[in-house]
N, C-alpha and C positions, 0 to 999 in steps of 0.2 A: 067408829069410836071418835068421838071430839076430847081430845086434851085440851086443860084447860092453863095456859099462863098466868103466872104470877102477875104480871101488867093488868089483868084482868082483875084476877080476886083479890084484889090489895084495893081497887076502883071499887069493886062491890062492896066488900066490907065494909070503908070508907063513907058509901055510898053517893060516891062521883058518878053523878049520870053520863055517861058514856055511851055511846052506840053498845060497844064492847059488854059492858055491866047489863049494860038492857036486853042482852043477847043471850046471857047467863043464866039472868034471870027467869025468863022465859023457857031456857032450854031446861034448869034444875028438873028433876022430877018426871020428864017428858021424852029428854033423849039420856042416852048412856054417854055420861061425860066420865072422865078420867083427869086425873093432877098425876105429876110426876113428885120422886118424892126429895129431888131438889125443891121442885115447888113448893112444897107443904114445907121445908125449912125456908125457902123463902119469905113466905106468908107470913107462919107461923114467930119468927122473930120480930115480927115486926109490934106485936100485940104489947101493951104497954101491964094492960088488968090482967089477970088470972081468968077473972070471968068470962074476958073476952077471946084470950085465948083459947081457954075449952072450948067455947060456943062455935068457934072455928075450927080448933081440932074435929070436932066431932062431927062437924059436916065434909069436915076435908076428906074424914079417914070414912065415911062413907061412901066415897066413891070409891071407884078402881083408883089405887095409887102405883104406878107404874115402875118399875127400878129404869132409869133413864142408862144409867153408864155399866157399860161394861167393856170388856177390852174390843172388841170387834166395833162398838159404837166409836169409843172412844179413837181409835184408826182413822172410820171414816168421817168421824165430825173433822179432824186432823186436816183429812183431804179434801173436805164440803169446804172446811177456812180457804187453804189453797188456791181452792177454785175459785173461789169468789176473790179471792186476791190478786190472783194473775187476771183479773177483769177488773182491778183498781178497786174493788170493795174490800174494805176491811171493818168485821164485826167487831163493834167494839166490846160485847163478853162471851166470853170461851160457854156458860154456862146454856146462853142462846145457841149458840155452833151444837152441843149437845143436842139440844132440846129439840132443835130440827131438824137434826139429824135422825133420833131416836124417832119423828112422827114422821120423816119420809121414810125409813125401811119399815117401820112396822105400818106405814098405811094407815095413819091416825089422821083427821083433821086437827090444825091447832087454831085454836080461838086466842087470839092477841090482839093486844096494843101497843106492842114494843117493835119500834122503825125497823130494828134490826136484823125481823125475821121478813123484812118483804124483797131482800135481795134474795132469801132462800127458797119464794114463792116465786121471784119473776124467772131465777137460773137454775134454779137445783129440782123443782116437783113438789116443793112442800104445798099441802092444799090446806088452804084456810079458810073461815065460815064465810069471809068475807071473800068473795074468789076472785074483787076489784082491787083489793089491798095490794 
């Protein structure tokens, strides 16, 4: 399963040609993506129209939309922060520490564009579409 980042579908929407967006877009339809459902309020505030926001909702909420936090997540995003901090990194949003957290134990791919997840891909096991990021 590929989750898919807000870094991402805020580029797509947008439509910022991005590696990222072009990887999306491609994948839509083709493989089983998933959004987390931070993501989807991520995304989803961002829409200014009404119009455009359904148009979104409604492509968002047909994929799998994942419950990212729960107490056990939330634990070990606690300890993934940690970790990466007593190695001099520190993520600058707790939301990201989530988000990677929730696709290394459930074994998700995550598709990003946001710096913050590639300390969780070089130290922690997160696997991303891009697997040089």
């Amino acid at each position: 399963m590929i989750l898919v980042d807000s870094s991402v579908w805020i580029d797509y929407f947008r439509g910022t040609a991005t590696r990222e967006a072009e990887k999306l877009d491609v994948l839509l339809g083709a493989e089983p993506l998933a959004t987390g459902d931070l993501i989807l309020t991520e995304v989803l505030q961002g829409f200014a129209s009404d119009r455009e926001f359904n148009q979104a909702k409604k492509l968002l909420t047909s994929l799998l939309v994942v419950g990212l936090v729960g107490q056990d997540i939330a634990i070990k995003a606690a300890r993934n922060f940690r970790a990466l901090r007593a190695r001099g990194i520190t993520v600058r949003k707790t939301i990201d520490t989530l988000i990677a957290t929730r696709c290394i134990e459930s074994d998700y791919t995550l598709l990003f564009s946001d710096r913050d997840f590639d300390p969780f891909v070089r130290h922690l096991g997160l696997r991303s579409v891009f697997p040089e990021s």
